[in-house]
Every structure is written in structure tokens, then in C-alpha cells.
C-alpha positions, -999 to +999 in steps of 0.1 A: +567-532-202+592-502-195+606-509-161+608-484-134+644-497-129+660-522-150+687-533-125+691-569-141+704-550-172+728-527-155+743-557-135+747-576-163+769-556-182+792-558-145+791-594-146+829-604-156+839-573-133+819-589-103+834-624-113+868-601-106+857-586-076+846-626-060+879-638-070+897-611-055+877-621-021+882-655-025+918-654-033+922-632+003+907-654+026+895-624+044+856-624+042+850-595+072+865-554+073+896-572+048+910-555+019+880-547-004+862-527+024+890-510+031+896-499+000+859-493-005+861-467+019+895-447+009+879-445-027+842-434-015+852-408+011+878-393-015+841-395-041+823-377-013+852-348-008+851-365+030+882-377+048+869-405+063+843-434+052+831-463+073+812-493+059+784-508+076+755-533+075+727-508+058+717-471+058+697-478+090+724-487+105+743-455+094+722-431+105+716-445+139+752-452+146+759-417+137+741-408+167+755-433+194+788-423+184+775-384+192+759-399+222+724-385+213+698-402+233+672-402+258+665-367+270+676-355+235+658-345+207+665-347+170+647-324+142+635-346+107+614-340+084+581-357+084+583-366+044+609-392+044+615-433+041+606-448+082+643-453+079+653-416+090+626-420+115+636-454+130+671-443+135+661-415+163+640-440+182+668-466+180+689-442+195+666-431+227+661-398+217+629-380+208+613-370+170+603-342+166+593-340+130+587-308+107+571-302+075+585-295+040+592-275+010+565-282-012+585-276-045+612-301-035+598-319-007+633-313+018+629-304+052+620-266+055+647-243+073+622-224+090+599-243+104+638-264+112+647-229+136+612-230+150+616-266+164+642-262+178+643-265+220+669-265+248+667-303+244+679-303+199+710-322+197+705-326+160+684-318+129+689-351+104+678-337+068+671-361+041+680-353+004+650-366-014+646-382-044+681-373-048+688-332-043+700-321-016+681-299+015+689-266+017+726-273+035+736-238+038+708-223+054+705-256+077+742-252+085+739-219+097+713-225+117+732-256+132+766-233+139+736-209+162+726-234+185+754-255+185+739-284+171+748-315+147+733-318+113+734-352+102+730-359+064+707-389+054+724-389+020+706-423+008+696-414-019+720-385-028+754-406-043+769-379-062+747-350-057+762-318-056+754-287-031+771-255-047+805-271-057+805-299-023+787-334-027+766-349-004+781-366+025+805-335+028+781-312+040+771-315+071+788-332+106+783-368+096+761-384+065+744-417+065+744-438+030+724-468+021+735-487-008+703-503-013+704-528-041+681-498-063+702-469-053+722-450-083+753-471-060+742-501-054+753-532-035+739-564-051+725-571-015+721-547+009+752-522+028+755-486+040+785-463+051+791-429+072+813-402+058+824-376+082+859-351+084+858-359+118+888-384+133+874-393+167+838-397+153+851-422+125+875-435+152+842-444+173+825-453+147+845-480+136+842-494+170+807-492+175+801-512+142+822-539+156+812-550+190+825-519+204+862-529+197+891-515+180+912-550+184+894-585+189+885-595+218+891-561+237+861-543+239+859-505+249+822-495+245+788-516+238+790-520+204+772-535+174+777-557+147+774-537+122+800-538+093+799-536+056+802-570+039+834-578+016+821-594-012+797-561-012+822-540-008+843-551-042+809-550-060+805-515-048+839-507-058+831-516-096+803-494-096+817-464-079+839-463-111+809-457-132+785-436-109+792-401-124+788-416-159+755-433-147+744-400-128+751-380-161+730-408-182+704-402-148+704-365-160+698-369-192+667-383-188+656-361-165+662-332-192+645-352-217+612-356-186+615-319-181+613-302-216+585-328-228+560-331-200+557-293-199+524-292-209+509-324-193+487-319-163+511-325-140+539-305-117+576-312-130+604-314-101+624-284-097+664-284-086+672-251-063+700-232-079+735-244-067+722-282-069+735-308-090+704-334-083+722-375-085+679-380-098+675-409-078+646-406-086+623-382-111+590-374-090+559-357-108+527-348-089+489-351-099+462-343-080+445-375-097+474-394-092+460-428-090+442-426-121+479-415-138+491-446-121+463-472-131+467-456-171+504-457-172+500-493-158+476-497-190+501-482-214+526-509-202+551-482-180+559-493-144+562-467-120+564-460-081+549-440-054+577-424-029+559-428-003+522-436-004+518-432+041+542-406+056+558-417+083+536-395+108+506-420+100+520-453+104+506-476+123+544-477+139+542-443+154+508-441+167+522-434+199+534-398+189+499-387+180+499-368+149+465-369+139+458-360+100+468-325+090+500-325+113+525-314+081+498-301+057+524-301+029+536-336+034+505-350+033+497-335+003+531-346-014+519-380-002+486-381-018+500-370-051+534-379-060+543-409-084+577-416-096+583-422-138+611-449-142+647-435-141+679-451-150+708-448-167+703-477-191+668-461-196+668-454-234+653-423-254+627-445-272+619-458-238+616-420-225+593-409-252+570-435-246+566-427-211+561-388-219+534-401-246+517-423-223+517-393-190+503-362-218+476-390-234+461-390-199+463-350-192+455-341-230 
């Protein structure tokens, strides 16, 4: 069976690192915000071209403390796109304020700029776009609409380590970004953890309090806060892999090249990257318009793959309440009925890759 991610492979070859990174914790005696997490964050928010990083509990977490520390909440509204993880979702109503979703860009499934301008309402505090499957949303365009209404754009990054947005990398490009380092992210924590990157001082400086009870020094607390802090031992696990993410992105690339110039002529529509983007290909996302079939016979031909996301967010049980009936964002549902994901990694080998394009044309051809 080719897995769609073979992270018991890539951790392996980390182990003696790891052993390192638990002795270095072990040896400190400091087991919360010590000297791994610390440096942790100097080394990502240098990776991210930000000045400031802040480790927390999960990318959740990041997104919606991003918005207490902006003190978005009830009254306010917040523009996402309606194809995305619940995460990007739950983070608005955790904050008070109000979704207003919007549909996508078919041909890379970000949040669309225009129908982003058309949303927006004397109550938009924010628009939150995600950079799917690992390419980022169209920053430039969604930045200049920001700077016209004098609103926040708030990166969900999640899946975007070390993507690249015409010469800046996610978590750079917008007021604030949200990671999660998800154990199957291209970084990720061998549990779960998540961090903000911002430029901004007195957001990171509130920040910092808000994922800690609300203090700055123990025992003294300035604001209702949260416990919300990035782990140590994850944090020197992190720090192993950060060494390696550009080399792992590059190995992420190259099977993406090898997915694109092979599956040309199999019934299916290849992901496309917008000009100025460096995709981190989180993931590599086809679309059929018999997609379960695909599925069932890749299954069959012993290749695992994955369905990012099968129910858009919209449609959930979870946000009945909001009524958006079927045929609310056309083009997300679409994407929804028909995307699968092919298995990505940078330990995914070229023998591996050419089994999986043989197995996706045998079905189309």
C-alpha cells in the first residue's frame, strides 16, 4: 500500500535528533514557555520573514487568539471563505463575532477577492483567507482591499510552511498569520501545537499574554486570558524539523512536477499555482467529476488517498444555525463533491509516484 503520508518514516530518520531535543528538556527542568520555545519562535519568525512568533496550544487556538488580541467580537464581522477546514470557521465564533462566508476561485480553491470587496459591510473588522492545500490566496489583491476599508487580514497559514507569495512567505503577508503544526503538516509537531507570526510589537506583546492567563509575570494578571502556550518538548521537536522544511518542501515539489507532467492526459483537472507563488504542496489536489469511483479504484490498486474536505463547512450539522441551504457557494460545493488528494511527501519516492500516475490514467484511459 502507498501511503498518503508516511509520517512514521520521516520521524524515524529524526529519532536520535528527538532523543537530543528530550534531553535538552530534561536537562532544563523548564517544561512550560522555557528555552526550546523561545528559541522555537526567534528561528520560525526569522523562517517566516516576521519579527515576531508566538507559540501556542494548536492552530485553533492561533487564529482565534489573533482576534481577541484585535478585540474583534460581537457586533463584528469577519469575511472567510466558505471552502476551508471548520477550524477557520470555529475561530470567528469563538471570538463573538459574525461569519460571513464567500465563495472561491475554482482553479485554486482560495477565497475570491471579489466576491471578498462585495461582503464587505460597515460592521468587517477582518477578512481571514486560508492558503489551501498549501498556495497562498491572492495576498496582494486582498491587501489592497484591506488598506480601503481599513480592515485586518488575518492569514490562516496552516497549511502554508514555507510557501512563497511573490518573493515574501506565508505568515509575512498579512497583519497576523495563524499556523497549526498538526502532526501531518509539512512542520509538524509529533503531537499537536500552533504559533502566530505578526511585525506587530503590541499585538505579539498581547498575544503573549492572552495565551497565558492574561499575564505577562505570574500571578499578575492584566486581561482574561487563556491557557494557551506551545508545549516545550514540542517545541525542540519542531526545531529539528524546521532545519529540514525547505529541503522537505523542495522533495514536496518534486513530486508535484513529476504529478503534473504525467497525469496530463488522465481524466482529471491538475492543480494550478498563480504566477508569483511558490506552493509548500501540502497537499497535491486533483478533481473528477466521478470522484468516488477514482477513490474506490485507487483503493483497489493499493494507493491511499484523501478527500480535503468531503462537507464544506456551510453544511455541517455545526452551523445549521446560519442557514445556508445547498447552492450557497456554488463553486465550493462543487470543489467539495469532486476533489481527492494523491499522497504527497517528501520521502514519497519516484517508483512510488509512478505507480500512483499508473493507477489514476488506468481508471480515465
Amino acid at each position: 500500500m502507498i501511503p498518503f503520508l508516511d509520517l512514521q518514516g520521516l520521524n524515524k530518520s529524526l529519532s536520535a535528533e528527538f532523543q537530543a531535543g528530550l534531553a535538552r528538556v530534561l536537562s532544563s527542568g523548564q517544561f512550560i514557555l522555557g528555552p526550546e520555545v523561545e528559541a522555537f519562535e526567534s528561528e520560525f519568525a526569522a523562517y517566516c520573514q516576521a519579527r515576531y512568533c508566538v507559540g501556542v496550544a494548536n492552530g485553533l487556538d492561533a487564529l482565534h487568539l489573533i482576534l481577541r488580541a484585535y478585540d474583534i467580537g460581537p457586533g463584528d464581522e469577519v469575511i472567510v471563505p466558505a471552502n476551508t477546514f471548520i477550524a477557520t470557521w470555529l475561530a470567528v465564533s469563538y471570538s463573538g463575532a459574525r461569519l460571513v462566508p464567500v465563495d472561491v476561485v475554482a482553479t485554486t480553491g482560495n477565497i475570491d477577492p471579489a466576491a471578498v470587496e462585495a461582503a464587505i459591510t460597515p460592521r468587517t473588522r477582518a477578512i481571514m483567507p486560508v492558503h489551501l492545500y498549501g498556495q497562498t490566496a491572492e495576498m496582494d489583491r486582498l491587501m489592497a482591499i484591506a488598506e480601503r476599508h481599513a480592515l485586518k487580514v488575518i492569514e490562516d497559514a496552516a497549511q502554508a510552511h514555507g510557501a512563497v507569495h511573490h518573493g515574501r512567505r506565508a505568515g509575512a503577508l498579512g497583519h497576523a498569520a495563524g499556523f497549526s503544526f498538526y502532526p501531518g503538516k509539512n512542520l509538524g509537531a509529533l503531537g499537536d501545537g500552533g504559533a502566530i507570526t505578526t511585525s506587530d510589537p503590541a499585538l505579539a506583546e498581547r498575544l503573549r499574554m492572552l495565551r497565558n492567563y492574561g499575564a505577562q509575570r505570574k500571578y499578575h494578571n492584566e486581561v482574561q486570558g487563556f491557557n494557551s502556550r506551545l508545549d516545550e518538548l514540542q517545541a525542540a521537536f519542531l526545531r529539528v524539523k524546521l532545519a529540514r522544511l525547505d529541503e522537505w518542501n523542495a522533495s514536496r515539489a518534486h513530486v508535484a512536477e513529476r504529478y503534473l507532467a504525467r497525469l496530463g492526459d488522465a481524466d482529471v483537472v491538475l492543480p494550478t499555482v498563480l504566477p508569483g507563488n511558490v506552493s509548500s504542496w501540502h497537499l497535491f489536489v486533483v478533481r473528477s467529476e466521478c470522484r468516488d469511483l477514482l477513490q474506490s479504484r485507487l483503493v483497489e490498486a493499493g494507493v491511499q488517498t484523501g478527500i480535503h474536505y468531503p462537507v464544506p463547512p456551510h453544511l455541517q450539522p455545526a452551523y445549521a444555525e446560519l442557514g445556508h441551504a445547498v447552492g450557497s457557494f456554488p463553486v465550493t460545493e462543487m470543489l467539495h463533491r469532486q476533489v481527492l488528494s494523491l499522497p504527497m511527501g517528501p520521502n514519497l519516492s519516484d517508483e512510488q509516484v509512478s505507480r500512483v500516475v499508473a493507477a489514476v490514467s488506468s481508471v480515465h484511459n
